[in-house]
C-alpha positions as CSV (number, residue, x, y, z in Angstrom):
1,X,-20.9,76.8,-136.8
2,X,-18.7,73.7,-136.3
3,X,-16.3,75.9,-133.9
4,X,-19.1,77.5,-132.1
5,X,-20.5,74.2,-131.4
6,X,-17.4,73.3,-130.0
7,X,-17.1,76.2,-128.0
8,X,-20.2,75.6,-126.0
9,X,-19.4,72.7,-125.8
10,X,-16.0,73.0,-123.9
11,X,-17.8,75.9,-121.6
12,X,-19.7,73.3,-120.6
13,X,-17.7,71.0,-119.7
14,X,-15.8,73.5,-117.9
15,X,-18.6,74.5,-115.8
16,X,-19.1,70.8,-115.2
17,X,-15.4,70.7,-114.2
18,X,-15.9,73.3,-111.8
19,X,-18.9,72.2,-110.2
20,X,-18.4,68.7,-109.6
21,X,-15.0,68.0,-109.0
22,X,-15.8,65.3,-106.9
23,X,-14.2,65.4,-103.3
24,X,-10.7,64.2,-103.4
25,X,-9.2,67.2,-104.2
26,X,-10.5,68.9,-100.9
27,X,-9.6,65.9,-98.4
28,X,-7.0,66.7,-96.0
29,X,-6.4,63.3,-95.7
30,X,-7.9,60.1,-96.8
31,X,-7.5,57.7,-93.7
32,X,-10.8,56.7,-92.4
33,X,-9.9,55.0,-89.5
34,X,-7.9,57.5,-87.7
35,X,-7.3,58.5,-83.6
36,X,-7.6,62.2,-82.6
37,X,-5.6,62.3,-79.2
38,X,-5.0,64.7,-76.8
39,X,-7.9,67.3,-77.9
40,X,-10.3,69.3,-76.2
41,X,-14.2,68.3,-76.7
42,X,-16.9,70.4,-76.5
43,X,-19.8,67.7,-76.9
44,X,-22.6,69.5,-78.2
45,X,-25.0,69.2,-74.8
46,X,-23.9,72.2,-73.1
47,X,-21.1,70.4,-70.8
48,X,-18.2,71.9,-70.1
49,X,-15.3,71.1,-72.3
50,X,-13.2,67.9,-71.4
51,X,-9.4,68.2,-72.1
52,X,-6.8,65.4,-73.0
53,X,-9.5,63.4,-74.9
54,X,-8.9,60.2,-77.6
55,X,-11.4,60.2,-80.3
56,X,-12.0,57.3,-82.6
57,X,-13.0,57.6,-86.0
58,X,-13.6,54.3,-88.0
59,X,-15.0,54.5,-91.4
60,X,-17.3,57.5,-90.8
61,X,-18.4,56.9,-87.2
62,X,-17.6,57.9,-83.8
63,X,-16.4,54.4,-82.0
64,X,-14.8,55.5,-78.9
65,X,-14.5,58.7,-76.8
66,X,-12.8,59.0,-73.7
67,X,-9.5,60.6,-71.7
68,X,-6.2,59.6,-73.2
69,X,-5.5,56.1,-72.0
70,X,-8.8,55.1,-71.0
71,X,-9.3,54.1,-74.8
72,X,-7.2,51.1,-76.5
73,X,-6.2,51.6,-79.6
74,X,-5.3,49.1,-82.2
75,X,-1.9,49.0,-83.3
76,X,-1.9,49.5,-87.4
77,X,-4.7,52.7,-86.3
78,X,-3.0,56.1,-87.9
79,X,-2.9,58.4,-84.6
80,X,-2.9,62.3,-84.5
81,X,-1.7,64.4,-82.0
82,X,-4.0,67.6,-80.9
83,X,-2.7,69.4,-78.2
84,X,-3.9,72.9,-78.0
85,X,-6.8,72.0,-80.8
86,X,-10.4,71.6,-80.1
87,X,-13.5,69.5,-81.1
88,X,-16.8,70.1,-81.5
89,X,-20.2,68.7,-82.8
90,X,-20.4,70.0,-86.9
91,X,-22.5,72.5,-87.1
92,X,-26.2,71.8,-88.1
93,X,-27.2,75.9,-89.9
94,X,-30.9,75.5,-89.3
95,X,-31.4,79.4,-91.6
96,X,-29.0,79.2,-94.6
97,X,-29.9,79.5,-98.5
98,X,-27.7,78.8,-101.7
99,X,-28.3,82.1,-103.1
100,X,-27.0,86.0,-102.2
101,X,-28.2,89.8,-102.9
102,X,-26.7,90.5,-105.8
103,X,-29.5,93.4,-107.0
104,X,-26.9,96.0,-105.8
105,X,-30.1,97.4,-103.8
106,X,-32.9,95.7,-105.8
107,X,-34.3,93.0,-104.3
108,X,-32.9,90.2,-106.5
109,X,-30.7,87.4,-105.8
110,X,-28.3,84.5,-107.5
111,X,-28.2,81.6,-107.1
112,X,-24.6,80.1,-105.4
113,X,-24.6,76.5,-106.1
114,X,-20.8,76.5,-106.6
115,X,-19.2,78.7,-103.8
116,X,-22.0,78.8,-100.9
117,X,-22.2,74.5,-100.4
118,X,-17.9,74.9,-100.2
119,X,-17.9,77.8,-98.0
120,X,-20.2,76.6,-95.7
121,X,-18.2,72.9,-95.3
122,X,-14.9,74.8,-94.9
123,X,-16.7,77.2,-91.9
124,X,-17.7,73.6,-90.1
125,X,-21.6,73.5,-91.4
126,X,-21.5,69.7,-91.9
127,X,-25.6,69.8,-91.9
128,X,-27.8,72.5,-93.2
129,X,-31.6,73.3,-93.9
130,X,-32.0,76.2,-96.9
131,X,-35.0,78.1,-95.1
132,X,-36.2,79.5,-98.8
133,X,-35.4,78.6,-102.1
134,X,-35.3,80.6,-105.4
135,X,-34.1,78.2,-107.1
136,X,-35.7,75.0,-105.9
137,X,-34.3,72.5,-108.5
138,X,-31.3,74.0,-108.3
139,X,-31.0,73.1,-104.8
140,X,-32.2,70.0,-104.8
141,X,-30.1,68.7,-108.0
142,X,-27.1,70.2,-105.6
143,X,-27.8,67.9,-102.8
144,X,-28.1,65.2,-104.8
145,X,-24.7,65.9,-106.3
146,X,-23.4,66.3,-102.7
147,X,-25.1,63.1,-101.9
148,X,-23.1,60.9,-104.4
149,X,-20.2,62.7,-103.5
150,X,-19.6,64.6,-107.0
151,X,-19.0,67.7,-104.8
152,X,-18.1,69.0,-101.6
153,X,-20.5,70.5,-98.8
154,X,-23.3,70.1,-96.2
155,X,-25.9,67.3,-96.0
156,X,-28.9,69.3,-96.9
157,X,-32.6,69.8,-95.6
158,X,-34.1,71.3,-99.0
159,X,-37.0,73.4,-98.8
160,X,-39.5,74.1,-101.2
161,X,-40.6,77.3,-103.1
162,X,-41.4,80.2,-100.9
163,X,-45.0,79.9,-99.3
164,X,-45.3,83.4,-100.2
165,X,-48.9,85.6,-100.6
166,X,-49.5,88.5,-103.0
167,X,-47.7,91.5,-102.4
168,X,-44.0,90.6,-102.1
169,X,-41.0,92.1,-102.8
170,X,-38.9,89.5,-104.6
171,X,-40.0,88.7,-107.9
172,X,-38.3,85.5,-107.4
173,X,-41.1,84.6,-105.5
174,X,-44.4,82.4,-106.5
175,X,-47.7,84.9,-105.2
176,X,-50.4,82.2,-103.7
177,X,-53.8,83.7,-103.6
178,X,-55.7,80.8,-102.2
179,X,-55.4,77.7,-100.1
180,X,-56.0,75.6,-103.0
181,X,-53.2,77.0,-104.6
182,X,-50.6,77.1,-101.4
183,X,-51.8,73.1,-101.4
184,X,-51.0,72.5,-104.9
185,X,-47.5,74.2,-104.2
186,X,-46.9,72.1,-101.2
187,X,-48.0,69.3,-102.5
188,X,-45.8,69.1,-106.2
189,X,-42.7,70.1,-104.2
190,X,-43.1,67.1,-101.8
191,X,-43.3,64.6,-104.9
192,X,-40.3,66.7,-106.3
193,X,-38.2,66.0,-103.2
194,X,-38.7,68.9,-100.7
195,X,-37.8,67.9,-97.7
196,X,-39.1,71.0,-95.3
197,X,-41.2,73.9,-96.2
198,X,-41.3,77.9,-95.2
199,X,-44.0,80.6,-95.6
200,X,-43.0,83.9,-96.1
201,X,-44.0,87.5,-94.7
202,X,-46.9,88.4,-96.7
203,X,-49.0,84.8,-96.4
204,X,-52.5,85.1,-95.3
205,X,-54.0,83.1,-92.1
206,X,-56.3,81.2,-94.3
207,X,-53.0,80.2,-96.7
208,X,-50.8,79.2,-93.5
209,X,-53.1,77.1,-92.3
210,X,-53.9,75.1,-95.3
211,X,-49.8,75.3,-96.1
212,X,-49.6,73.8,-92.4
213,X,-51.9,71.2,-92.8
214,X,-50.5,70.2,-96.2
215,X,-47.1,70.0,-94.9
216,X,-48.1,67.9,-91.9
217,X,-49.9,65.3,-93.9
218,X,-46.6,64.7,-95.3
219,X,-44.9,64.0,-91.9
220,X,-42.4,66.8,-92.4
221,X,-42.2,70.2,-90.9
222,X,-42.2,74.3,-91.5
223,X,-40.9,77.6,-90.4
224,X,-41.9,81.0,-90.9
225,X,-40.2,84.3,-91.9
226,X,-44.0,86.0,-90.7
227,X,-45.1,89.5,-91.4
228,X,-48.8,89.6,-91.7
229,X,-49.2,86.8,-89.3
230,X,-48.0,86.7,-85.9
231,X,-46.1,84.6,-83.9
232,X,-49.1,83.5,-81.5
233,X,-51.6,83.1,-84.8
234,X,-49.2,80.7,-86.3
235,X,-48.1,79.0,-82.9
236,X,-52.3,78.3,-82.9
237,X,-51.8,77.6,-86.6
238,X,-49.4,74.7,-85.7
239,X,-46.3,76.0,-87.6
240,X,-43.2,74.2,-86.3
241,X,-40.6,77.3,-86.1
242,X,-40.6,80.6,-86.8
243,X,-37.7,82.3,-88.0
244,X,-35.4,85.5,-86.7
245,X,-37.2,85.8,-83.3
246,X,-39.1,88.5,-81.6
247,X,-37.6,91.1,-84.2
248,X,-40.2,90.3,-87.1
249,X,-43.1,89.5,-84.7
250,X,-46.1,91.9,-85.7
251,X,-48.0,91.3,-83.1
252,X,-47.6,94.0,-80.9
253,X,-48.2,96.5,-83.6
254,X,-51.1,98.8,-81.9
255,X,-52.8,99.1,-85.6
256,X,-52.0,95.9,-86.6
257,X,-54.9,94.0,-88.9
258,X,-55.6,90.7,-89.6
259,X,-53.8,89.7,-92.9
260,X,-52.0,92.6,-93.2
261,X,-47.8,92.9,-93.0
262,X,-47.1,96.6,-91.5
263,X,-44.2,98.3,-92.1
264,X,-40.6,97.5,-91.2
265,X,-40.1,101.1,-89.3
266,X,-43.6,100.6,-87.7
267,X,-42.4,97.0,-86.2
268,X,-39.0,98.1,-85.2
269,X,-40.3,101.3,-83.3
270,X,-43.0,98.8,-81.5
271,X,-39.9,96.5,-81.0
272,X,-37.6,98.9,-79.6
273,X,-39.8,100.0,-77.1
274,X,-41.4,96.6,-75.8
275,X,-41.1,95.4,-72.1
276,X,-40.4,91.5,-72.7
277,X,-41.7,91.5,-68.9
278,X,-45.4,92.6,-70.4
279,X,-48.0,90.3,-70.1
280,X,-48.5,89.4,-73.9
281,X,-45.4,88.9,-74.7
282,X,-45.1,86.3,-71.6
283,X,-48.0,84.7,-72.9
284,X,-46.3,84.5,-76.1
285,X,-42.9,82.9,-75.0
286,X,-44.8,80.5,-72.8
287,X,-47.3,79.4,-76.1
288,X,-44.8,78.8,-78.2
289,X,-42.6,76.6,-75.5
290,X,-45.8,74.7,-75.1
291,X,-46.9,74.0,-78.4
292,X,-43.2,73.2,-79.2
293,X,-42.4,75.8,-81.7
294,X,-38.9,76.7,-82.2
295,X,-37.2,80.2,-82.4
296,X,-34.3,80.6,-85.3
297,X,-31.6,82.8,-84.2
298,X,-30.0,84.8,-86.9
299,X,-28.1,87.7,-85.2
300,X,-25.4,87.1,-87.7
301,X,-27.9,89.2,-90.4
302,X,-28.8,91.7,-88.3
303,X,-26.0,92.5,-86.5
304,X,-25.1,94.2,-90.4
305,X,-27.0,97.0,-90.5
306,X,-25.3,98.4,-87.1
307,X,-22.3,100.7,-87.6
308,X,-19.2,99.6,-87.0
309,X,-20.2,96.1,-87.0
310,X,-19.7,93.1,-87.5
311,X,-15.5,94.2,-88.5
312,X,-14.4,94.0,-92.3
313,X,-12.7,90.7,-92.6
314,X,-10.7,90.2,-95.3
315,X,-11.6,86.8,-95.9
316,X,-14.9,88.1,-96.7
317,X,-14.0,90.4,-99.2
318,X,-11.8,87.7,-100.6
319,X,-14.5,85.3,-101.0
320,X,-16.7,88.0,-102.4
321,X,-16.6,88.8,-106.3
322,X,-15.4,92.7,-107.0
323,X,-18.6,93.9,-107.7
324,X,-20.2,92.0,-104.6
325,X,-17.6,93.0,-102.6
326,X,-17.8,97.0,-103.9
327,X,-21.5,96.8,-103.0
328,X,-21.0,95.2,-99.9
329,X,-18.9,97.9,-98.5
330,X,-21.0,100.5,-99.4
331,X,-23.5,99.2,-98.3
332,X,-21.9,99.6,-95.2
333,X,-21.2,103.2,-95.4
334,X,-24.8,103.9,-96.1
335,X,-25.8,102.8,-92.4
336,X,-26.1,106.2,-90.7
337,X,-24.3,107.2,-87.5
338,X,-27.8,108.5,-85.9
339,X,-29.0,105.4,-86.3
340,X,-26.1,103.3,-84.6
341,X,-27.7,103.4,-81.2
342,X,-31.4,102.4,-81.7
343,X,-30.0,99.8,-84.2
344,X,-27.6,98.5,-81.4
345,X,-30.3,98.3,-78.7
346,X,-33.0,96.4,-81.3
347,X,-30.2,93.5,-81.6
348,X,-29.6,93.3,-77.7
349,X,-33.2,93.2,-77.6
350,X,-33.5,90.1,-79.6
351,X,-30.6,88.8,-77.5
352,X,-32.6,89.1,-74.6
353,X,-36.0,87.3,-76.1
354,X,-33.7,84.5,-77.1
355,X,-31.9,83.7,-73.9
356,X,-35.4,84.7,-71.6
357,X,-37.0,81.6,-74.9
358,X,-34.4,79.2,-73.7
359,X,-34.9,80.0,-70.0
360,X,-38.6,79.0,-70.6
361,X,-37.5,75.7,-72.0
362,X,-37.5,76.5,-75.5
363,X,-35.8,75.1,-78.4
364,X,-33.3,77.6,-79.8
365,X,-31.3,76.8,-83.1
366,X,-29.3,79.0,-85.3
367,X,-28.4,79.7,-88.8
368,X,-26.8,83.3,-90.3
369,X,-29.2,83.9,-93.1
370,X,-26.8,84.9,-96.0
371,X,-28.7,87.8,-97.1
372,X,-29.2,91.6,-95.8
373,X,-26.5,93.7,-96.8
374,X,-24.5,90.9,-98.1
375,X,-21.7,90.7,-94.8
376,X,-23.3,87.4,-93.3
377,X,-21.9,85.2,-96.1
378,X,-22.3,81.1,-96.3
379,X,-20.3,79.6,-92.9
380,X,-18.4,82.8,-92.0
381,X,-21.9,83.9,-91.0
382,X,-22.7,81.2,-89.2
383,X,-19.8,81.1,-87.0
384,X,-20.5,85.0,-86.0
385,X,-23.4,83.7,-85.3
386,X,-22.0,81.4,-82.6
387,X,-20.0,84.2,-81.2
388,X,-23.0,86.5,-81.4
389,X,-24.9,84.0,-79.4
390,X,-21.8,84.2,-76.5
391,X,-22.0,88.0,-76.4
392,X,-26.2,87.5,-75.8
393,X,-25.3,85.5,-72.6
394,X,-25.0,82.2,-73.5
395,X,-21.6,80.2,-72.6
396,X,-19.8,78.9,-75.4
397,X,-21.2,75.6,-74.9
398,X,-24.2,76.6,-74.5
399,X,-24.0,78.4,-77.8
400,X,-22.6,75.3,-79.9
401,X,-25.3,73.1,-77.9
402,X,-27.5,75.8,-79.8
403,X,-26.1,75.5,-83.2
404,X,-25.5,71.1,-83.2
405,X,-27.4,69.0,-80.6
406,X,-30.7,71.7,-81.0
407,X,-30.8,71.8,-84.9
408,X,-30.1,67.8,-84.7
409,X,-33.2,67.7,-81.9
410,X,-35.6,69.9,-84.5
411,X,-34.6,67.9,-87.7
412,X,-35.2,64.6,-85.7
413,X,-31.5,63.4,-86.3
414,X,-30.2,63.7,-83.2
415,X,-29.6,60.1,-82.6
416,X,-27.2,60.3,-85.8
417,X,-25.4,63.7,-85.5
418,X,-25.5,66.6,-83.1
419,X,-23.1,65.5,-80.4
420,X,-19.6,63.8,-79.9
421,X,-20.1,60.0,-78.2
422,X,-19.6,56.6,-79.7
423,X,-22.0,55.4,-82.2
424,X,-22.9,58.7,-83.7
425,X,-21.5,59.7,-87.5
426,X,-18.5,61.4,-87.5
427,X,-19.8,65.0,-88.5
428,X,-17.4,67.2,-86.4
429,X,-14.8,70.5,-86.5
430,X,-11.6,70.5,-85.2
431,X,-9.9,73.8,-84.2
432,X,-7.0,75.7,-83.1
433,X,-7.5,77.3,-79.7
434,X,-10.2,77.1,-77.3
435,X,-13.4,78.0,-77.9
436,X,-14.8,77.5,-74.3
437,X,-12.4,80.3,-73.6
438,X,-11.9,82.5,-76.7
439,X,-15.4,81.8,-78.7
440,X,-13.6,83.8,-81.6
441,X,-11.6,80.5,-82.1
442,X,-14.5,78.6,-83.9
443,X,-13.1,80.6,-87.3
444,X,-9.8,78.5,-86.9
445,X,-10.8,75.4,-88.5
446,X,-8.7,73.0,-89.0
447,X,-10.6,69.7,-90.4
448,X,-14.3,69.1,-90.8
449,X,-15.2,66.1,-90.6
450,X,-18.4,64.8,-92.8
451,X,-19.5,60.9,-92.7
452,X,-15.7,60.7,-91.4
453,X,-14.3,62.1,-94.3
454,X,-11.6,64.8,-93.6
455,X,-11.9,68.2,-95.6
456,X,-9.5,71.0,-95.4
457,X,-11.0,73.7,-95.0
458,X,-7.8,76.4,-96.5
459,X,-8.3,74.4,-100.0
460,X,-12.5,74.9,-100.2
461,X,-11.9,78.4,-99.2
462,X,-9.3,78.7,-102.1
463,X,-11.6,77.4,-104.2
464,X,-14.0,80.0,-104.3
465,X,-12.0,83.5,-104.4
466,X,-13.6,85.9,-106.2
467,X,-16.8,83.7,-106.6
468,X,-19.7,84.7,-104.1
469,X,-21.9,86.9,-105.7
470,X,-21.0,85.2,-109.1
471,X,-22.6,81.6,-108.9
C-alpha cells in the first residue's frame, strides 16, 4: 500500500512537473530592455512593410519605433542586429480550442492543456479566444496557470460550455432544451470566469436569443458555429460573430425550416452553386456589416478535406502522437479523388465571401480551428491560415492586419496589442525572411515576444514531440 501510495504520488508530481514548468526554461533570452535594429515591420494596419527599423522594448512595452537612427538609444541598452528578419504584430487566433479529435472517426475529443497553449506560443499566437470548450475548467484553470506565469502560452479569451441544443453529435456537449436552461448555463459560467460565449449548430431561435441576451447583460460578447439558425436570424438575434463564414450558413437551403440544422451535403450542394452576386445573399453581407457582426475565417480546417492539400509537414507529424499521427494520415487518404474538384471550388468560394465581407467594410478575423481531420493543429494551423488568407486575395499585410489589429479591434484590446507603435505591450513575432514577399515565411519564427518576454520557439516545439493527441 505504502509503495503504491508513493507511486501516485510521484506520477503526480511528474505531471505537475510537466505541466507547469514555469517559463524560464523556454526564454530565449531574459533581457527586458532590449533594441531590435535593422528589421523589417509589418505593423498590423495593413501598411506596407517599413525596412531598416529600431524597435524598443522596455520591460514588456513597445517605447520607440522608428528608422535606424531616428531613435536614440541609451548606452547600457542590449542591442540586436536583424537584417534580413521581420516583425509583426503577435498573432490574436480569434477560433482556436485546447482540445483535438482523437475518436479516430468518432466524434470525441481530448483535452490538450499541455501541448496546444506551447504550440500555439511557439507558432506566434501571443493572444487567443477558445471558440468552444469541452473542458471548461480545464481551460480556465490553464489560463490562470499562464497568467501567473507557471507555464508557457497565449493570453486567453475563455469561453464557456457549448451553447448547444438537443440533437448533437458530441457527447461532450451539454443539450439545452429551454431558454431558462441556456440562461442558467450562461449565467454560472460567467460567475465561474467565462470570459466569451459560443452557441453551437443545433441551438434553437428561442435558445439564441435568450443565450444573446444573457451574454449581453454581462457586457461580454458571442459567436456562432450556426446550423439550424442562419446567419441573418442571428445577425437580427444580435450575435456578435459568427464563425467559418458563408460555408455553414443554412439559409439558402430551399427546404430549410425554422429550428431545424439540414444536412452537411444538402448545405454544401446549396453552397457550391450560390451566386454571391444574388440578391439575398447581398442583403446578407450588407446586414451583418451594419449590425457589426464579424465573420471568423478558418480556411486552415477546411482546406483538409481537399486532396492533395494542405502538404504533409513533418513538423506536424512530429508534434502529433503515433496514433494521432497514423489517423491523421489516413484520414487523408480517405478524401476521394472525385471529390477534389467540388471540394476545391467550395473553399475558393468562401475565399471569395470573405474578401467581397471585407470590401463591404466588414470585420474579418481569423483562427484555424484545430479540429476536422486533425491536420490544422494548434499555431501551425493558424499560420496556414495567414497564408491561406494571401492565396484568397488579400496582401500579406492585409492578411496579418486580419489575424492582429482585427482580433485586437473585436476583443476591445486594441489599444493594448494588435499593432507595432510605442506605448502598446510588446506581444510581437520576429522572423526570418519576408513575409510581405514570401507569406510562407510567417512559419520561420524566430522569437515571440509576450508582455516583452522572449520565447524560443525551437525549445516549445521540442517540448511537445510526440504529445498532441495525448494531453
Amino acid at each position: 500500500m505504502r509503495v503504491l501510495c508513493l507511486l501516485i504520488a510521484v506520477s503526480a508530481a511528474f505531471a505537475q512537473s510537466r505541466l507547469s514548468p514555469g517559463i524560464q526554461p523556454f526564454e530565449s533570452f531574459q533581457d527586458r530592455v532590449i533594441a531590435l535594429q535593422h528589421i523589417r515591420v509589418i505593423d498590423g494596419t495593413g501598411a506596407p512593410a517599413r525596412d531598416d527599423e529600431t524597435v524598443i522594448i522596455d520591460n514588456g512595452k513597445i517605447t520607440a519605433v522608428g528608422p535606424v537612427g531616428s531613435v536614440q538609444l541609451p548606452t547600457d541598452m542590449r542591442t540586436m542586429d536583424l537584417s534580413g528578419n521581420t516583425m509583426f504584430p503577435g498573432l490574436i487566433g480569434m477560433h482556436e480550442h485546447l482540445f483535438y479529435p482523437s475518436g479516430e472517426g468518432i466524434p470525441l475529443y481530448t483535452e490538450q492543456a499541455f501541448s496546444a497553449p506551447r504550440l500555439y506560443l511557439a507558432a506566434g499566437v501571443t493572444t487567443m479566444r477558445t471558440a468552444g470548450s469541452l473542458e471548461p475548467y480545464t481551460d480556465l484553470n490553464v489560463k490562470a496557470e499562464i497568467d501567473s506565469q507557471k507555464m508557457p502560452g497565449p493570453k486567453i479569451d475563455a469561453t464557456g460550455p457549448y451553447i448547444q441544443g438537443p440533437g448533437g453529435y458530441s457527447i461532450q456537449m451539454p443539450v439545452l432544451t429551454s431558454p431558462e436552461a441556456t440562461r442558467r448555463l450562461v449565467n454560472y459560467w460567467v460567475q465561474a470566469g467565462a470570459t466569451s460565449f459560443k452557441a453551437y449548430m443545433n441551438i434553437s431561435h428561442e435558445a439564441l436569443a435568450e443565450a444573446i441576451r444573457t451574454v449581453h447583460e454581462h457586457k461580454l460578447k458571442i459567436t456562432g458555429h450556426l446550423c439550424s439558425v442562419g446567419f441573418t436570424e442571428a445577425a437580427e438575434l444580435g450575435i456578435d460573430d459568427l464563425e467559418h463564414g458563408l460555408l455553414v450558413d443554412t439559409e439558402f437551403d430551399p427546404g430549410k425550416t425554422k429550428n431545424v440544422c439540414p444536412s452537411q451535403r444538402e448545405t454544401m450542394d446549396t453552397i457550391a452553386h450560390l451566386d454571391l452576386q444574388n440578391a439575398q445573399v447581398q442583403k446578407m453581407i450588407h446586414l451583418l456589416v451594419d449590425q457589426h457582426v464579424a465573420i471568423t475565417s478558418t480556411l486552415a480546417v477546411f482546406e483538409a478535406f481537399i486532396p492533395g492539400r494542405p502538404p504533409i509537414e513533418q513538423r506536424v507529424l512530429d508534434a502529433m502522437s503515433p496514433v494521432a499521427a497514423e489517423s491523421y494520415l489516413e484520414a487523408k487518404e480517405r478524401v476521394t479523388i472525385s471529390a477534389s474538384s467540388a471540394r476545391a471550388e467550395y473553399l475558393k468560394k468562401e475565399m471569395d465571401f470573405e474578401r467581397a465581407f471585407v470590401a463591404r467594410g466588414g470585420l474579418l478575423i481569423a483562427g484555424c480551428d484545430p479540429t476536422g481531420n486533425g491536420g490544422a493543429l494548434p499555431g501551425f494551423g493558424d499560420q496556414r491560415n495567414l497564408e491561406l488568407l494571401v492565396e484568397a486575395g488579400f496582401t500579406p499585410e492585409e492578411a496579418i492586419r486580419i489575424y492582429t489589429l482585427n482580433g485586437a479591434t473585436y476583443e476591445g484590446i486594441s489599444d493594448r496589442v494588435g499593432t507595432i507603435a510605442s506605448g502598446k505591450q510588446a506581444d510581437v513575432v520576429v522572423v526570418e525572411g519576408n513575409p510581405a514577399e514570401h507569406i510562407n515565411d510567417v512559419e520561420r519564427v524566430k522569437y515571440v515576444f509576450k508582455n516583452g518576454v522572449a520565447y524560443d520557439p525551437a525549445k516549445l516545439i521540442a517540448s511537445v514531440r510526440g504529445s498532441v493527441g495525448i494531453h
